[in-house]
Structures are given as C-alpha cells and as structure tokens.
C-alpha positions as CSV (number, residue, x, y, z in Angstrom):
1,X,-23.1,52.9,107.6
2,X,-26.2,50.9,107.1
3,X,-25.6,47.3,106.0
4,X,-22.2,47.5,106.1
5,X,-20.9,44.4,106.2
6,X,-21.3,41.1,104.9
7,X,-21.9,37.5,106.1
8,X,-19.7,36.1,103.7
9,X,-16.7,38.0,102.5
10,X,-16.1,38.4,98.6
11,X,-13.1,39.8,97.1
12,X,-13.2,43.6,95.2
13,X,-10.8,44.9,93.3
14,X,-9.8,48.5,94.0
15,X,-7.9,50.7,91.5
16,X,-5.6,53.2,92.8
17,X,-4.6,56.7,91.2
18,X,-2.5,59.7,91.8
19,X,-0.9,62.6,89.8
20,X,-0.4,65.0,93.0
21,X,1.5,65.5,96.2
22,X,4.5,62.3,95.1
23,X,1.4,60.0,93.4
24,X,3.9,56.8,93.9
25,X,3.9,57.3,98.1
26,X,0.9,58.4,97.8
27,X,-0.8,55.1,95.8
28,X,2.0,53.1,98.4
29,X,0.2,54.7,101.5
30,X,-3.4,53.7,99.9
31,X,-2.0,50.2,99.6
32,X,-0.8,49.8,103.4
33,X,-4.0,51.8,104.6
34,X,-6.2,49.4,102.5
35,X,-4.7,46.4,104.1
36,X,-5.9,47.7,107.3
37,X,-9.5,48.0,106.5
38,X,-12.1,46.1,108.7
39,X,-13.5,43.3,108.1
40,X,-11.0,42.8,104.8
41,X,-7.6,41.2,103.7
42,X,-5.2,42.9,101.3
43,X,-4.5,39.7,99.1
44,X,-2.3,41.1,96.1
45,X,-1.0,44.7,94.7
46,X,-0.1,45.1,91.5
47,X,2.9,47.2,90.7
48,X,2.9,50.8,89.9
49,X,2.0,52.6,86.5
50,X,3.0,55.4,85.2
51,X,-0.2,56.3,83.1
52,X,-0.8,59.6,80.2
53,X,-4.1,61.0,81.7
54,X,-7.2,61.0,81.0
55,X,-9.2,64.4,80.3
56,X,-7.3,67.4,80.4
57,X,-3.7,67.0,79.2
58,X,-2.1,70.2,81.8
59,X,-1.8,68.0,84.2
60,X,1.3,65.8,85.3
61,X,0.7,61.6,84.8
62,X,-0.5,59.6,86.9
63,X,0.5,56.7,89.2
64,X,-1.9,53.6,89.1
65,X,-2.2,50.4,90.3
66,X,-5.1,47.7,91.3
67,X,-5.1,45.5,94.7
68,X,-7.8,42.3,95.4
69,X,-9.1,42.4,98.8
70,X,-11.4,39.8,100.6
71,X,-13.8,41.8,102.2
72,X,-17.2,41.4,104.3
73,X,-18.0,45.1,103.7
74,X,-20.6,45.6,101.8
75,X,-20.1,47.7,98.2
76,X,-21.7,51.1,99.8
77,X,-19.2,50.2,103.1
78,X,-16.4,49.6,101.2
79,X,-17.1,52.8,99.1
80,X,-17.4,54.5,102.1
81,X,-14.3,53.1,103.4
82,X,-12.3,54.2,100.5
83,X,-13.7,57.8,100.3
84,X,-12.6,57.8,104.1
85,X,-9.0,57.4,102.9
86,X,-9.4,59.5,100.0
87,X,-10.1,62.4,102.3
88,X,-7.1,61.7,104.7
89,X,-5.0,62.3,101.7
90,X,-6.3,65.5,100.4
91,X,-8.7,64.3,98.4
92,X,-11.1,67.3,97.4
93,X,-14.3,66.0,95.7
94,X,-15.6,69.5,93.7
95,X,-17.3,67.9,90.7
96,X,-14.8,68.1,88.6
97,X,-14.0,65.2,86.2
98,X,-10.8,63.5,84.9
99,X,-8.7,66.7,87.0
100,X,-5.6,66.3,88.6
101,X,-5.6,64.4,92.2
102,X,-4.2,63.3,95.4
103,X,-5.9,60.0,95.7
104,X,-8.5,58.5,93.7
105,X,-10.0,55.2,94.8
106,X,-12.4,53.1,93.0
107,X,-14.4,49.7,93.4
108,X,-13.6,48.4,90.2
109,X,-15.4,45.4,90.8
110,X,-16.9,43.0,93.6
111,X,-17.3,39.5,93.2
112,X,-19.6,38.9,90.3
113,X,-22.1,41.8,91.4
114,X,-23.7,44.3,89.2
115,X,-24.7,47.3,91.2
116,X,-26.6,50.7,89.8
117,X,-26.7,53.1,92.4
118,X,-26.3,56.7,93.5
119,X,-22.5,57.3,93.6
120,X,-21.8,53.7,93.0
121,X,-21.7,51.6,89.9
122,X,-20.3,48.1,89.6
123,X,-18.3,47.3,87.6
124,X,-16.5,50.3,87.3
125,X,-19.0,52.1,84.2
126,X,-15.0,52.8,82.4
127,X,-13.1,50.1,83.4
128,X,-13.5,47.9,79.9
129,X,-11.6,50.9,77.9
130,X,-8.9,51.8,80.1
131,X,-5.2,50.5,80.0
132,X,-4.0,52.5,83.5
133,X,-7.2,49.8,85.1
134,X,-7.0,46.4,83.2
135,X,-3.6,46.0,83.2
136,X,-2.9,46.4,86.7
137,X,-6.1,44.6,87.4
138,X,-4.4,41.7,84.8
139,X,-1.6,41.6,87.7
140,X,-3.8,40.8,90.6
141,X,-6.4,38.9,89.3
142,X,-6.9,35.2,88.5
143,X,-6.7,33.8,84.8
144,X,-9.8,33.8,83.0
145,X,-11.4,36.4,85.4
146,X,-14.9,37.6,84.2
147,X,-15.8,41.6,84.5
148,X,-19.9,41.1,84.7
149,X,-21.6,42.3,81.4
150,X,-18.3,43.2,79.7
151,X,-16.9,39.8,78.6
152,X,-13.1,38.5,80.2
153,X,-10.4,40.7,81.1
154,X,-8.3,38.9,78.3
155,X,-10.4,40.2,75.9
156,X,-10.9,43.4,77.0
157,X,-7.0,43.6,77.3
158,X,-7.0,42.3,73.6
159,X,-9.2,45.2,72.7
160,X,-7.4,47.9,74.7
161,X,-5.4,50.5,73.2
162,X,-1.8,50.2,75.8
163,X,-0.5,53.9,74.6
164,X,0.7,56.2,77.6
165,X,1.0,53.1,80.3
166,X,4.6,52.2,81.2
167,X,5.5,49.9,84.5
168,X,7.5,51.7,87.2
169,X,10.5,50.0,88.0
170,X,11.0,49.1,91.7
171,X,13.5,50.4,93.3
C-alpha cells in the first residue's frame, strides 16, 4: 500500500451489502471487522435493511447498512482495506455487475473529497439514486451532511424513490 495513511484522520462512510451465505451475519461481521481496522474508529452503524435488488431480479434481497468511521487511511488504503475483508467473506470479484453477493463494501464517501480514479470513485458514482445507501447513510451521518457535487443528503432523500427498502427489526 503506497500512501496509505493519513496525517489527519477524516471520517468515510462505508456502505455494507449482502444477499448470500445469511447477508444479516454477514453485514454484522463487516461491521465488527471494520471496527478493527488500523489506523480507524468505527463511530456509528446504522441498522439493517432489507433492500429489493438492484439488476437482476433472480436473486434473493439484500441486507444493507452504512457505518462512519474516522480513519487516517488514505481512500486507495481504505479501499484496499475493505476489498481485504470482502475476500475473507467469499467475495468473488468476476466482473459481473449488480449479481448476487457475500459481501460488498463500498467507500461511499470521505470527508469532502472528490476522487476519479482506477477502481475508485468518490463519492460513490450511484449513491445520489439509491434508497438501500442514503437511508442508512441518513442514520449515521450528521444533519445537513453535504455529498460533494450532488447537493445534501436531505435532498437527495427528498428525490429518492423508498420502494423495496424496509428496516430489519432487532431482535
């Protein structure tokens, strides 16, 4: 990992997903191994959603959820951190998109930062349509929160369809 971490920490927000292999345990696992990352503090999880997925519709629903973390890794570490995990679950990256999975992790969004990169895009290119993101990501994150070049997550919860997202109740 080149320039991995940070001299300041900033806090990411990470959204969680699973339709495979018990997707709550498996997001709940994500969250415990997330809170052990280097150089980074879980500060909130959101609960769990079940969500309708997206892409192909053969496929069972998904668990989803969002967590804040203050973190000195840098966005390629932290990426490279959560692909770490991904794989310890299962995860098998084969190009295909939207498909049923283990563990998906993704850097939703890092302080104020927009990044365009190989692999890497911040904020999160799909975030500003999506219920199963924003309103987990609602849960964790302060009021008024800004999502760079998109507008603030009230609005884009204003403007977001909530069909096929339901809480799971604790328990």
């Amino acid at each position: 990992m080149t320039d991995a971490v940070r001299a300041t920490p900033v806090v990411a927000y990470v959204g969680l997903g699973s339709n495979l292999s018990d997707p709550a345990a498996q997001v709940r696992q994500a969250m415990a191994e997330l809170n052990g990352l280097p150089e980074s503090e879980l500060l909130a999880r959101s609960p769990l959603y079940r969500t309708a997925p997206v892409g192909p519709a053969d496929q069972p629903d998904y668990v989803n959820a969002v967590v804040s973390l203050k973190t000195r890794l840098s966005p390629r570490g932290l990426l490279e951190a959560l692909q770490a995990i991904e794989r310890a679950h299962g995860r098998q990256r084969d190009g295909t998109r939207w498909g049923p999975r283990t563990l998906d992790l993704d850097i939703l969004l890092y302080g104020d930062e927009r990044l365009s990169e190989p692999g890497l895009q911040i904020p999160h290119p799909e975030m500003g349509g999506r219920a199963f993101v924003l309103v987990p990501l609602a849960d964790v994150a302060p009021s008024g929160l800004r999502v760079p070049g998109l507008g603030t997550l009230a609005d884009l919860i204003e403007r977001c369809p909530r069909e096929g997202i339901a809480p799971i109740p604790v328990g």
